[in-house]
C-alpha positions, 0 to 999 in steps of 0.5 A: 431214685435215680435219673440222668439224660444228655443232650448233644446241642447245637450251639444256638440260642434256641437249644438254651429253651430246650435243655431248660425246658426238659431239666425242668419238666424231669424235676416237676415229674420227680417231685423236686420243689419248684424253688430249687427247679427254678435256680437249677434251671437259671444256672442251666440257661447261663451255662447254656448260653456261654457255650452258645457263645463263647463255646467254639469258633473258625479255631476248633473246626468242626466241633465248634458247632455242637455242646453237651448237656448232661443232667444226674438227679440222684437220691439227694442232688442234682449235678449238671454238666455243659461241655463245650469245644471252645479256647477255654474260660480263664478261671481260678480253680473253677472259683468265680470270677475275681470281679463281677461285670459292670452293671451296665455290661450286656454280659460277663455275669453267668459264672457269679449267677450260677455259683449264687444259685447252686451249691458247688461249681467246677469249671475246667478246661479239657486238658490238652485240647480246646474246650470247657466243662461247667459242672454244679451240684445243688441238694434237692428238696422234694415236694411233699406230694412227690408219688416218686418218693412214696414206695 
């Protein structure tokens, strides 16, 4: 089985819900175990909401308003993808950051939570222009009720 949609979002708190509502609606529908729903929806909400943020401004002109997101369910794994036109993160080689933020700090936490929750993260900056991509993968388990799976 395979399945994959893309959104094109506003770069507004309220598209966060919306991509992680349909993520999780299309993996209930599928039959994948709620567990991994859960941490594939969480680790979405993070990159969502840092393309939300960080994801464009008054420098990148028009695109700055809009961010995509691409899911791919195929046979065993999940990837996602957010995309987004902003100056770009400082990453080392799509690892998570070197240090975690401080307890205490409103933010600076959505790479380490996306890379505890799902199996591989790459980050990369579009080269020769603004942006960032945020892809990760996470093996899928199904639940044994899935009718998707019983051909």
């Amino acid at each position: 089985m395979s399945i994959w949609w893309s959104l094109h979002l506003r770069r507004e708190a309220a598209s966060v819900p919306l991509a992680r509502r349909l993520l999780i609606g299309t993996m209930e529908t599928a039959g994948v175990d709620p567990d991994i729903s859960y941490d594939l929806s969480l680790a979405l909400s993070e990159a969502c909401a840092n393309a939300v943020e960080h994801g464009g401004g008054a420098a990148t002109g028009g695109a700055s308003g809009a961010y995509r997101v691409t899911a791919y369910l195929d046979g065993e794994k999940c990837r996602i993808e957010v995309a987004d036109s902003g100056p770009g993160i400082s990453v080392h080689r799509g690892r998570a950051p070197a240090r975690q933020a401080p307890m205490d700090a409103e933010n600076g936490r959505g790479l380490c939570l996306i890379h505890e929750l799902t199996d591989h993260v790459r980050v990369d900056n579009k080269p020769g222009r603004a942006g960032t991509v945020v892809s990760f993968d996470k093996i899928l388990k199904w639940r044994e009720d899935t009718p998707l799976l019983a051909v």
